[in-house]
Structure formats: structure tokens, C-alpha cells
BALOBA-1460 file (C-alpha; in Angstrom, 3 decimals):
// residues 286
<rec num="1" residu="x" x="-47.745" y="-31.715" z="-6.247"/>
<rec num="2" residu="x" x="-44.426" y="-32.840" z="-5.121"/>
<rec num="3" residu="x" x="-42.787" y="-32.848" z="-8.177"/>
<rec num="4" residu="x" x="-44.178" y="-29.239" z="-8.690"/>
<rec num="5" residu="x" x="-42.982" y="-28.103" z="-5.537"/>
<rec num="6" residu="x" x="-39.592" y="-28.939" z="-6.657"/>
<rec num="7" residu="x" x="-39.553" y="-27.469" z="-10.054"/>
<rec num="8" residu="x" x="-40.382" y="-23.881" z="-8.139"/>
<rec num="9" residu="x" x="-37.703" y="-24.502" z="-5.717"/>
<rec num="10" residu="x" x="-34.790" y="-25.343" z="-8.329"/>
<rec num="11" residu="x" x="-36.457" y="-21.839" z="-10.464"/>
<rec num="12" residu="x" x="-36.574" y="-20.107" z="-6.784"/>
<rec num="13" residu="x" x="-32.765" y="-21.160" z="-6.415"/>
<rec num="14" residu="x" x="-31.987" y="-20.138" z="-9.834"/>
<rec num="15" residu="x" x="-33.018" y="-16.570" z="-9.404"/>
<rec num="16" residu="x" x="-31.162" y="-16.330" z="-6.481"/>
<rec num="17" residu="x" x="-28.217" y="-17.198" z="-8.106"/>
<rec num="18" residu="x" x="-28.725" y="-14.980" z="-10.400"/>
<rec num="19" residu="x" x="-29.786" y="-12.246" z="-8.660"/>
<rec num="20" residu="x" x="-26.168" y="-13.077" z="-6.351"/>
<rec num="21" residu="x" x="-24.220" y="-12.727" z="-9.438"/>
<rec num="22" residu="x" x="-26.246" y="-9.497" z="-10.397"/>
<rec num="23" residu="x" x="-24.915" y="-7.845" z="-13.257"/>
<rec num="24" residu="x" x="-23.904" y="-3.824" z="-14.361"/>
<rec num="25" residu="x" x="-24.508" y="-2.634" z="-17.344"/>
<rec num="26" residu="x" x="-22.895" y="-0.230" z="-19.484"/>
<rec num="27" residu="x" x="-23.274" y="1.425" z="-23.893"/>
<rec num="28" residu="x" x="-21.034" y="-1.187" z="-26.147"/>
<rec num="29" residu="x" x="-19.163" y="1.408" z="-27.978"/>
<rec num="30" residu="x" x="-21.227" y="0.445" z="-31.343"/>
<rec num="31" residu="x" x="-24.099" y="1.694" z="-29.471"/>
<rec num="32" residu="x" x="-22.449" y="4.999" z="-28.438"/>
<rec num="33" residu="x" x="-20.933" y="5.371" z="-32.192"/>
<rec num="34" residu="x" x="-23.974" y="5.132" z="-33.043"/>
<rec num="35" residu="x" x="-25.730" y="7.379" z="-30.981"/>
<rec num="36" residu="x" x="-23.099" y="9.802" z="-30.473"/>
<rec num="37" residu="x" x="-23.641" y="9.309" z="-26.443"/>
<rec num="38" residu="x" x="-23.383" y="6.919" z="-23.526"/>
<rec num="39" residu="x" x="-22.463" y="5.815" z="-20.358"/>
<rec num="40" residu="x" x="-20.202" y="3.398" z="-19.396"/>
<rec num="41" residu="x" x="-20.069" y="1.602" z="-15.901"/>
<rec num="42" residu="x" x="-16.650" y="1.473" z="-13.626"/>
<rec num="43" residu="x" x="-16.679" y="-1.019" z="-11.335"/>
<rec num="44" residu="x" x="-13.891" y="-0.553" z="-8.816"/>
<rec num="45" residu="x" x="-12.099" y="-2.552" z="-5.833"/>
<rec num="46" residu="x" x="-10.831" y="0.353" z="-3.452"/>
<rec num="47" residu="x" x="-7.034" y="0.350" z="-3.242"/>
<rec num="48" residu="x" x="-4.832" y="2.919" z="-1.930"/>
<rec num="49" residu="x" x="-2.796" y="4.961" z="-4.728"/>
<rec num="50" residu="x" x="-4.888" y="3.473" z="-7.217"/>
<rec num="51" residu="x" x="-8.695" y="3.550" z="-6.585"/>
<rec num="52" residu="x" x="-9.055" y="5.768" z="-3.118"/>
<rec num="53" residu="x" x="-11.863" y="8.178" z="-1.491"/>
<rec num="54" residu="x" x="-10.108" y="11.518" z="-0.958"/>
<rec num="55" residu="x" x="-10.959" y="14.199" z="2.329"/>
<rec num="56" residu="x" x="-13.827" y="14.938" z="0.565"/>
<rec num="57" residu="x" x="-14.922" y="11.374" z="-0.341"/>
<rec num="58" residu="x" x="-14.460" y="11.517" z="-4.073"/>
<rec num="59" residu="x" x="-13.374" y="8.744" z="-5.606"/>
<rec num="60" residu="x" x="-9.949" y="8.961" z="-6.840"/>
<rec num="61" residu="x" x="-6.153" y="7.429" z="-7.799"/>
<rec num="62" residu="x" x="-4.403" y="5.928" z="-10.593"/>
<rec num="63" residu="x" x="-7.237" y="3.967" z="-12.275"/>
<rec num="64" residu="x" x="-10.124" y="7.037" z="-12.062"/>
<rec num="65" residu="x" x="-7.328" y="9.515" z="-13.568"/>
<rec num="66" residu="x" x="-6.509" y="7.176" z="-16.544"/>
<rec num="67" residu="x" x="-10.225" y="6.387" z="-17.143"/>
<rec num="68" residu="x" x="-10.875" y="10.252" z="-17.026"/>
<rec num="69" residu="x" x="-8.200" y="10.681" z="-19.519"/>
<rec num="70" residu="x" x="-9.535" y="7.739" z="-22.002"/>
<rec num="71" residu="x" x="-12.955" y="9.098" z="-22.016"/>
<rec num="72" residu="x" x="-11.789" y="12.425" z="-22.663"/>
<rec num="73" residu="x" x="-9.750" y="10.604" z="-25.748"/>
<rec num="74" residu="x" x="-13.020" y="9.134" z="-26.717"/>
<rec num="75" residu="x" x="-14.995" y="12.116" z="-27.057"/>
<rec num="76" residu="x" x="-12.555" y="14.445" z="-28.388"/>
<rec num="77" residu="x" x="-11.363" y="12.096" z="-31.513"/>
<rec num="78" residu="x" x="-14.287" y="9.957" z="-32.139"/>
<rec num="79" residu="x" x="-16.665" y="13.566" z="-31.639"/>
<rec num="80" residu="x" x="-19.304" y="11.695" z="-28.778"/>
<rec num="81" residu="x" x="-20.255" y="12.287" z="-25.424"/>
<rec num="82" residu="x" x="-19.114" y="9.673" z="-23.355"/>
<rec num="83" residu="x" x="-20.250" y="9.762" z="-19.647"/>
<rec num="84" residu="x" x="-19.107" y="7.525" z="-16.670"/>
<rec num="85" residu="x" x="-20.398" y="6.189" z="-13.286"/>
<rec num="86" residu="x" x="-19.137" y="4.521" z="-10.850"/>
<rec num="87" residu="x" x="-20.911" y="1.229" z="-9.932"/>
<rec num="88" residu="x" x="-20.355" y="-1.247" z="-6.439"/>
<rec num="89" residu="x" x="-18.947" y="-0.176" z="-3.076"/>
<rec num="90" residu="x" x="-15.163" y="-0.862" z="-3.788"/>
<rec num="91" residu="x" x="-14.719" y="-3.325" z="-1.026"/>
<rec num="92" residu="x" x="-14.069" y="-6.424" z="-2.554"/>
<rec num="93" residu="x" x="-11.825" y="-8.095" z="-5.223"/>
<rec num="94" residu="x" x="-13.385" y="-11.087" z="-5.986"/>
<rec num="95" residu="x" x="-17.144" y="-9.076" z="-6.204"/>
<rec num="96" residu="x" x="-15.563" y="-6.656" z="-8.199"/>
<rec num="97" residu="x" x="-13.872" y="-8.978" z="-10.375"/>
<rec num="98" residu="x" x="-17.205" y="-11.301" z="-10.455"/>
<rec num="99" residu="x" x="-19.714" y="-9.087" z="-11.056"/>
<rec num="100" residu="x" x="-17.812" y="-7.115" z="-14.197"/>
<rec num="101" residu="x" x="-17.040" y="-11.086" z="-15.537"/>
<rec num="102" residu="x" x="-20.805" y="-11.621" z="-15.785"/>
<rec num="103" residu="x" x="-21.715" y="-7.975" z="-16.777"/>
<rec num="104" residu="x" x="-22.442" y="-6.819" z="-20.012"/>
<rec num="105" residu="x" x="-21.152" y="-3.938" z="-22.868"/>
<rec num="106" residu="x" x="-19.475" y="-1.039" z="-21.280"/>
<rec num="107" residu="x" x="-18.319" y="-2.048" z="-18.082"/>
<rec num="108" residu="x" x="-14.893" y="-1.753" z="-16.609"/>
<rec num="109" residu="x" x="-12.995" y="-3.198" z="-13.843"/>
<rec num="110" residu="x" x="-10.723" y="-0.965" z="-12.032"/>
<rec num="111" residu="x" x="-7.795" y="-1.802" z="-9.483"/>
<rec num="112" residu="x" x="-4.987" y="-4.054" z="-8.987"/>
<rec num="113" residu="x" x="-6.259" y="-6.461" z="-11.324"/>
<rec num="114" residu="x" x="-3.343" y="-8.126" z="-12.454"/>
<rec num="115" residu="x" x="-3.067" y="-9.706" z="-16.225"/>
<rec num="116" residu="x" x="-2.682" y="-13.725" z="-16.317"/>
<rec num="117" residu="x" x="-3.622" y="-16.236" z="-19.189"/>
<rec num="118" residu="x" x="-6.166" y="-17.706" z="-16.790"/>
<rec num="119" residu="x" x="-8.194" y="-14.793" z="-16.378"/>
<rec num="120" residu="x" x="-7.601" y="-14.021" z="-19.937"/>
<rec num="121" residu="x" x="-10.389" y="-16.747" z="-20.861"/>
<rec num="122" residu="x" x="-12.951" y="-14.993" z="-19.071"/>
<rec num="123" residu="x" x="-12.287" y="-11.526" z="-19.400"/>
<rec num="124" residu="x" x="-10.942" y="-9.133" z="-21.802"/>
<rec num="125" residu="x" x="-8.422" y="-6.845" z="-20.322"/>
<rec num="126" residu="x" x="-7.101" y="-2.831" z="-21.504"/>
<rec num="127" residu="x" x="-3.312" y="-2.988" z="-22.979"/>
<rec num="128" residu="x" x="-1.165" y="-2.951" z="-19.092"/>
<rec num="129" residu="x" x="-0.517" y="0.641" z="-17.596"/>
<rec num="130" residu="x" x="1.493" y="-0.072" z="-14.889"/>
<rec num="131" residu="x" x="4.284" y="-3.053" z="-13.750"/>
<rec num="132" residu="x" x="3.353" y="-4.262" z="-10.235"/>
<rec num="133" residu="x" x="6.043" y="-4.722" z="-7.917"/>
<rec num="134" residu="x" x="5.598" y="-6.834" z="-4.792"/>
<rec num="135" residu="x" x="7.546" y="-6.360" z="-1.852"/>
<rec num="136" residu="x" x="7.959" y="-9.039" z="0.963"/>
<rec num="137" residu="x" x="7.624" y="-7.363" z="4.447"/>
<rec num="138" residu="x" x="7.934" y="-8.365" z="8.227"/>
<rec num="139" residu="x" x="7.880" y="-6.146" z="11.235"/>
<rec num="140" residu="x" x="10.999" y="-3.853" z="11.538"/>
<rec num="141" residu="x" x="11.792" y="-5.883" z="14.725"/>
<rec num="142" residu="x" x="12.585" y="-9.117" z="12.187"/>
<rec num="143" residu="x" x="16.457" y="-8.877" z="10.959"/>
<rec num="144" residu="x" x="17.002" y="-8.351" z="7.091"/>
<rec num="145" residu="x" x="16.699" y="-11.693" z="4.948"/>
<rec num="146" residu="x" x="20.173" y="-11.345" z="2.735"/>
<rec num="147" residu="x" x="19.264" y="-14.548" z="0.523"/>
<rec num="148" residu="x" x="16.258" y="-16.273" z="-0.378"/>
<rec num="149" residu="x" x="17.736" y="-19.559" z="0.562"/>
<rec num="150" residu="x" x="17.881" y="-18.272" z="4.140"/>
<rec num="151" residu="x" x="14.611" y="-17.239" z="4.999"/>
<rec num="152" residu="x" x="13.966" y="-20.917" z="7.145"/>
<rec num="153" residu="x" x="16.126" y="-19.796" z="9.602"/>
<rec num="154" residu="x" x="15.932" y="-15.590" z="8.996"/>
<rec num="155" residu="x" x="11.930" y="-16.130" z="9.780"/>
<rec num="156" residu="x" x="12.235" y="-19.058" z="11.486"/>
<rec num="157" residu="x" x="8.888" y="-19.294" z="13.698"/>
<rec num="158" residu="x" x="7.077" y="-16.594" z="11.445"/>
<rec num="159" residu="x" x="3.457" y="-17.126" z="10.243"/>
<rec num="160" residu="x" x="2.743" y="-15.977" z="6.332"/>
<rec num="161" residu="x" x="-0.567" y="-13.776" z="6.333"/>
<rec num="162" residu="x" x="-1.878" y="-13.903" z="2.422"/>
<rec num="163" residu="x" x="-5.364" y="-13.454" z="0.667"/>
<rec num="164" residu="x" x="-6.729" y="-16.663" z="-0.842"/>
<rec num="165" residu="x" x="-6.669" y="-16.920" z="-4.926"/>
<rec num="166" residu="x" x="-3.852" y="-14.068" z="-4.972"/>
<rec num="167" residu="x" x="-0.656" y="-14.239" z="-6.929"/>
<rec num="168" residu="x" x="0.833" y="-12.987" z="-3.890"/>
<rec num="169" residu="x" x="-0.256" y="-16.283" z="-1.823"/>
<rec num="170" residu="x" x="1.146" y="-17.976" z="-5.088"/>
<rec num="171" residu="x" x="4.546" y="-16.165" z="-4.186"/>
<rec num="172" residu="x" x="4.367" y="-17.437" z="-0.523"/>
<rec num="173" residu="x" x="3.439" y="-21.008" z="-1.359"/>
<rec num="174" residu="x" x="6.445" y="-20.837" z="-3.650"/>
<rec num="175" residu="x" x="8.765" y="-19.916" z="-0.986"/>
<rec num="176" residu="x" x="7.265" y="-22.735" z="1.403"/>
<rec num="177" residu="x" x="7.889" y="-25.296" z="-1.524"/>
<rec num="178" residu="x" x="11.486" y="-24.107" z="-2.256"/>
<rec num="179" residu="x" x="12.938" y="-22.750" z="0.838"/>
<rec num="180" residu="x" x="10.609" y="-23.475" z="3.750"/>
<rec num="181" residu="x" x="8.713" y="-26.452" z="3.991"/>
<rec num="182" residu="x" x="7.644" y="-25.569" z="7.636"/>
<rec num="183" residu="x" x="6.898" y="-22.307" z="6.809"/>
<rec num="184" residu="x" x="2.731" y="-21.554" z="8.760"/>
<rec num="185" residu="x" x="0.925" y="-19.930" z="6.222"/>
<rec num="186" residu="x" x="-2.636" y="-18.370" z="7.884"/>
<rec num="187" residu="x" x="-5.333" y="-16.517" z="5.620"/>
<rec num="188" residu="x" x="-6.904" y="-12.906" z="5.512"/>
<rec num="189" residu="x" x="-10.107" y="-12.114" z="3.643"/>
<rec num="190" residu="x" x="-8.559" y="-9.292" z="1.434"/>
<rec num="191" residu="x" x="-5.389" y="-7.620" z="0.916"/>
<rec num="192" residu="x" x="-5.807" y="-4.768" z="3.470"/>
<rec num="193" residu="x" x="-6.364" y="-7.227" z="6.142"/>
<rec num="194" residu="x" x="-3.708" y="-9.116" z="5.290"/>
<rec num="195" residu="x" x="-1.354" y="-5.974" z="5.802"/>
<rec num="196" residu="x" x="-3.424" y="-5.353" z="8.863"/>
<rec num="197" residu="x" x="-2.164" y="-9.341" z="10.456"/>
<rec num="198" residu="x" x="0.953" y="-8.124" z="9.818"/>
<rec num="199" residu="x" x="0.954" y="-5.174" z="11.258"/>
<rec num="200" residu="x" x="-0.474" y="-6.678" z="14.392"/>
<rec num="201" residu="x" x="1.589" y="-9.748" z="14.582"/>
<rec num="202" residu="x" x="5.194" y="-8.817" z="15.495"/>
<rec num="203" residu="x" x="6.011" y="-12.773" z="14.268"/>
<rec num="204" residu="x" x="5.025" y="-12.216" z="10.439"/>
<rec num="205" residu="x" x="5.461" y="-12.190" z="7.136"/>
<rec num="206" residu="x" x="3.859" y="-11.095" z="3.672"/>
<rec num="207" residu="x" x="4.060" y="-10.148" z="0.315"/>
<rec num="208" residu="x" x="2.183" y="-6.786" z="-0.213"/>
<rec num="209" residu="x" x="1.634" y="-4.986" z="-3.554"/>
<rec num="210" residu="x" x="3.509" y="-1.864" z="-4.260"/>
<rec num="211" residu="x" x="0.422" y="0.449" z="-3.194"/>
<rec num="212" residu="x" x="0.022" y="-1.294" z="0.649"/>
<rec num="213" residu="x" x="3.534" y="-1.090" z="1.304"/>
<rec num="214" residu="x" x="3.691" y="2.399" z="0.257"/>
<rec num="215" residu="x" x="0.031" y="3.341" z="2.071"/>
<rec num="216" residu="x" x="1.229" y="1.687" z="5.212"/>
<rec num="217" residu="x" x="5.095" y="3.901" z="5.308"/>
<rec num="218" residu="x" x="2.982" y="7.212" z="4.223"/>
<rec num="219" residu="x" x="0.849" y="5.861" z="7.792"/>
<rec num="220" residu="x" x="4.776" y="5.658" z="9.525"/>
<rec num="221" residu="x" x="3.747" y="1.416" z="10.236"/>
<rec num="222" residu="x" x="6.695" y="-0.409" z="11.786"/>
<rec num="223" residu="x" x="7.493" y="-2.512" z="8.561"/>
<rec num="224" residu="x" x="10.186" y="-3.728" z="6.930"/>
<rec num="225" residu="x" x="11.218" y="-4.332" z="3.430"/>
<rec num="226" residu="x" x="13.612" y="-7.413" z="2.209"/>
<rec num="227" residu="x" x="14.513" y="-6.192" z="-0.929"/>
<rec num="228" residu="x" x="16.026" y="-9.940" z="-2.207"/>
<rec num="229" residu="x" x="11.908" y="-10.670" z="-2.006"/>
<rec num="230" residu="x" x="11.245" y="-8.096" z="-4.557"/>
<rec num="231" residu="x" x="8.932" y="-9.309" z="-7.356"/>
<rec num="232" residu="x" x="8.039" y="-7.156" z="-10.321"/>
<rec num="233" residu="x" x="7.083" y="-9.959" z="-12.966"/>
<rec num="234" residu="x" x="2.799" y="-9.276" z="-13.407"/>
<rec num="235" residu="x" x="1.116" y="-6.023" z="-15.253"/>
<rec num="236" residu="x" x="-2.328" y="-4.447" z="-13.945"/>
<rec num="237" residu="x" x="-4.754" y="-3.820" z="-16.121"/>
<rec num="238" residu="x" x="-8.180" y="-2.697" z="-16.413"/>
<rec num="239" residu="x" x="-11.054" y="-5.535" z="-17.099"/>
<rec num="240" residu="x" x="-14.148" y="-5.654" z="-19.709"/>
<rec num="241" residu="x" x="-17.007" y="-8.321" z="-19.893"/>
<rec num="242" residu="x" x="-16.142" y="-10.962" z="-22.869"/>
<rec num="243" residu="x" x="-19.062" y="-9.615" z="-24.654"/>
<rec num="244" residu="x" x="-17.624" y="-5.911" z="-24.605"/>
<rec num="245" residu="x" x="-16.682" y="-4.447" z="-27.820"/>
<rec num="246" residu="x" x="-14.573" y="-1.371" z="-25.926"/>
<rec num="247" residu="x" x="-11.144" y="-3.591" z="-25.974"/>
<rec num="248" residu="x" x="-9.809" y="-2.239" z="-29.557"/>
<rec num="249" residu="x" x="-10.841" y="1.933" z="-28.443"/>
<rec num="250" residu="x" x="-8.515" y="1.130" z="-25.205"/>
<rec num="251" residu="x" x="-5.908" y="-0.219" z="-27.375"/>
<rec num="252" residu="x" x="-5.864" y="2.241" z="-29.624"/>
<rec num="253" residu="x" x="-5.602" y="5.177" z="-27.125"/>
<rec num="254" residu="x" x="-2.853" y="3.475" z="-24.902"/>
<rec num="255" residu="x" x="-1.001" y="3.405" z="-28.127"/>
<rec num="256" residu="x" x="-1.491" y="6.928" z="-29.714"/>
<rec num="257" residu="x" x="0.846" y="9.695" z="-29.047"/>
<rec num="258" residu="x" x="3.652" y="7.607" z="-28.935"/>
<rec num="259" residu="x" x="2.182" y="5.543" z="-26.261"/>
<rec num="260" residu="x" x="0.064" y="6.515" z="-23.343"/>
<rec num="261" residu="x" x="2.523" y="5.176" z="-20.242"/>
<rec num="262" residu="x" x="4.706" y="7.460" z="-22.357"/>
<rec num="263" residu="x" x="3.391" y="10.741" z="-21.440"/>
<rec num="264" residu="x" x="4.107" y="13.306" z="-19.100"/>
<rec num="265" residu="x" x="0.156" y="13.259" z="-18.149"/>
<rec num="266" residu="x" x="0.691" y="9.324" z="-16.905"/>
<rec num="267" residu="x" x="3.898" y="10.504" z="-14.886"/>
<rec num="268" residu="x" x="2.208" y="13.377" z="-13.446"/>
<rec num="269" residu="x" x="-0.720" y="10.807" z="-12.583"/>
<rec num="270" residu="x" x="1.966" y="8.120" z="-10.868"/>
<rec num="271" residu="x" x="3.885" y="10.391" z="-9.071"/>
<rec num="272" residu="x" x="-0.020" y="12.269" z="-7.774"/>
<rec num="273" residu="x" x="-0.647" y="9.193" z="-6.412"/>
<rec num="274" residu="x" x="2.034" y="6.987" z="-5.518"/>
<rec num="275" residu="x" x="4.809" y="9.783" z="-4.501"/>
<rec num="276" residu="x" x="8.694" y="10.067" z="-5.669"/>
<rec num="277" residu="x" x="8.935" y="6.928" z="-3.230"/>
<rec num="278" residu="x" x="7.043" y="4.809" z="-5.531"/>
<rec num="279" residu="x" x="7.228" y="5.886" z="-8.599"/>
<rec num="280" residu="x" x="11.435" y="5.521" z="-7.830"/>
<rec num="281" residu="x" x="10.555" y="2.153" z="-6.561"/>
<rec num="282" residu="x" x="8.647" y="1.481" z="-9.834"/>
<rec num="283" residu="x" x="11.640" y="2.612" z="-11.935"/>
<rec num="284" residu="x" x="14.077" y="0.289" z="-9.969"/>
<rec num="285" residu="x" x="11.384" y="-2.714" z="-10.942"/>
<rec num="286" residu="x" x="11.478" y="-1.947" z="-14.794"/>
């Protein structure tokens, strides 16, 4: 009885799990070929400029405009009707990034997903649309770091705010190994709250993608930028389950025309949503 007992417990747990690491589901473009219809799933992680409600609550940004555009690429050359929905409630990363890993056929990541060979063995990823550019901030009270090698003594007594399992906290460990073995690094559950510590705590430092930084001067926050921080090194781009057979469509409409990030409908789309501020910022990273 025991035994039995045990079996339906490990089965019970099993479930759980899987019903934790519940998938979406979305056509595989084979399907939709065939067919001549679908709907594909967009998962999202809300962040601002690039996946944002607008007054009216509509999701918006970056990502949604591009995915608008490649579906509308979709159905006008391959002659289907592709249809979308939006799947999740935006608010974190690591669910966002989770769920889509374990998902099946035509289901997309959106956000700040950024491109790395790691991730690269469990997920396929879209051809990059944008360069991201992180900027390393304090409190406007903090005086301007000048060199990297001076940033023990610049923020001497500063605490680093960073999300766990982010390049960015990669970037700050880096600068504790190199330049500031004291330096107190203290954790935030996601990037907004990280940008929130600092914005709170007159005594800190961060690195904050190109869409915070610019979100929190639109908002008139007291920060700072120390340009000799500036990183610009990783790509975004969106995410598909292993199993999805959607990768070569995305390549082949980021490359038509001359290239996608080309066009004057992707520059009308940055500067919509990130302002002349970033998009000049943007060009200064490239």
C-alpha cells in the first residue's frame, strides 16, 4: 500500500511540474502552408520601448510592430492568413523565456531577449533586429566616472543593484573582478526593480538596458549616465521553441528588400518608440 502511495505521489509531483512549466501553443508554419491559415502565439516580457501597454492598454513597442510587419510579410507573399495572439501577462523574463523554451510550433518570445551561444542550445532565435546598448548609471548626485580603472574610488561605498542570470549582472561582476574587488553587489527580482533600487538609493549603481535608461529620463528620474561604462556588444532577438519550424520564414523576411533593419518602416518603428534620444544613442553604439 505503501509502495503505491508513493508511486501516486512521484505521478502527483510530476503533473505539477508539468503543469508549472505549462506550455503555449501555436500552427508550425507546415501546418499553416498547408492549410492556408493559423495562429501563432507571442509570448511577451513587458519592457518599455519595446513591449509596452499604451493609454488605452494595447499592447505595443518595438517587438509587436516588427511582428505585425512579419505577419503581414507572411500573408502577402506566401498568400495565407496568418493570425496572432498574445499569450502570458508580460511580467516576467525568466517565465517568459521558460514557458516559450518548453512550448511547441508557432510560438514566439518577444522582448529584450538577448542572443548568446548558451541559450542558442535551447532555443532557436529570429536573425537580430536591434544592437543593445547598456548604459551604467548612478544617481546624478554621484560625480562622473572618467576611467574604468577608477570606479573603486569614483563609487567608493556604492552598492551594485542587478537582476540574477542577466548579462548585465555579468557586466557588474566583471567590474568587481577587474576594478573593484570590494565592490557590494545586492539583487532585484527583475530589471524594472533593479532601476527602481537605484532610483531609491542615492548610494548606487547599475547597468540598465538602453530602454530603462531612456523610460526612466522620458519620467525626468535623477540619473546619471557614465558614458566610459557604455556597452553595446549583445543583439536582441526574438525566440522560437526548438521544435518550431518558423526560424527559416523569419530569416528570409529580415533579409528581403535589402534587409529588414534596412528600411525606412524599421526606422520609423525605432524612432516611434525609443525617440531621437535613443535611436541617436543607438547610432553612437553601432
Amino acid at each position: 500500500m505503501m509502495k503505491i502511495l508513493k508511486i501516486n505521489f512521484i505521478a502527483a509531483l510530476t503533473l505539477i511540474s508539468s503543469v508549472g512549466y505549462s506550455q503555449y501553443t501555436g500552427d508550425n508554419w507546415s501546418k499553416v502552408k498547408g492549410a492556408g491559415s493559423g495562429t501563432i502565439s507571442l509570448a511577451y516580457v513587458e519592457t518599455p520601448g519595446f513591449v509596452y501597454k499604451d493609454a488605452s492598454g494595447k499592447l505595443t513597442g518595438i517587438c509587436v510592430d516588427i511582428m505585425n510587419d512579419f505577419v503581414a510579410y507572411v500573408n502577402a507573399k506566401k498568400g495565407v492568413k496568418v493570425s496572432t495572439k498574445f499569450v502570458g501577462d508580460g511580467s516576467s523574463f525568466r517565465g517568459m523565456y521558460d514557458k516559450v523554451k518548453a512550448s511547441n510550433g508557432g510560438v514566439f518570445g518577444l522582448g529584450n531577449v538577448t542572443m548568446t551561444d548558451a541559450r542558442k542550445k535551447e532555443i532557436q532565435f529570429s536573425p537580430a533586429w536591434i544592437t543593445n546598448f547598456a548604459i551604467l548609471v548612478t544617481q546624478s548626485n554621484v560625480p562622473t566616472l572618467t576611467k574604468m580603472e577608477d570606479i573603486s574610488k569614483t563609487f567608493a561605498g556604492l552598492t551594485a543593484y542587478t537582476a540574477k542570470g542577466t548579462l548585465n549582472e555579468k557586466r557588474l561582476l566583471d567590474i568587481k573582478s577587474q576594478y573593484y574587488p570590494d565592490m557590494k553587489v545586492a539583487y532585484a527580482a527583475s530589471s524594472p526593480e533593479t532601476l527602481d533600487k537605484v532610483l531609491s538609493d542615492p548610494n548606487s549603481f547599475s547597468y540598465l538596458d538602453l530602454a530603462f535608461y531612456l523610460d526612466a529620463v522620458t519620467r525626468r528620474k535623477p540619473l546619471k549616465r557614465h558614458p566610459v561604462g557604455d556597452k553595446s556588444s549583445e543583439q536582441f532577438g526574438f525566440i522560437m521553441p526548438m521544435n518550431s519550424d518558423w526560424q527559416p520564414i523569419m530569416e528570409e523576411f529580415f533579409s528581403a528588400n535589402g534587409g529588414y533593419t534596412n528600411t525606412i518602416e524599421y526606422k520609423k518603428i525605432l524612432s516611434k518608440h525609443l525617440g531621437d534620444t535613443g535611436v541617436k544613442l543607438l547610432q553612437a553604439a553601432n
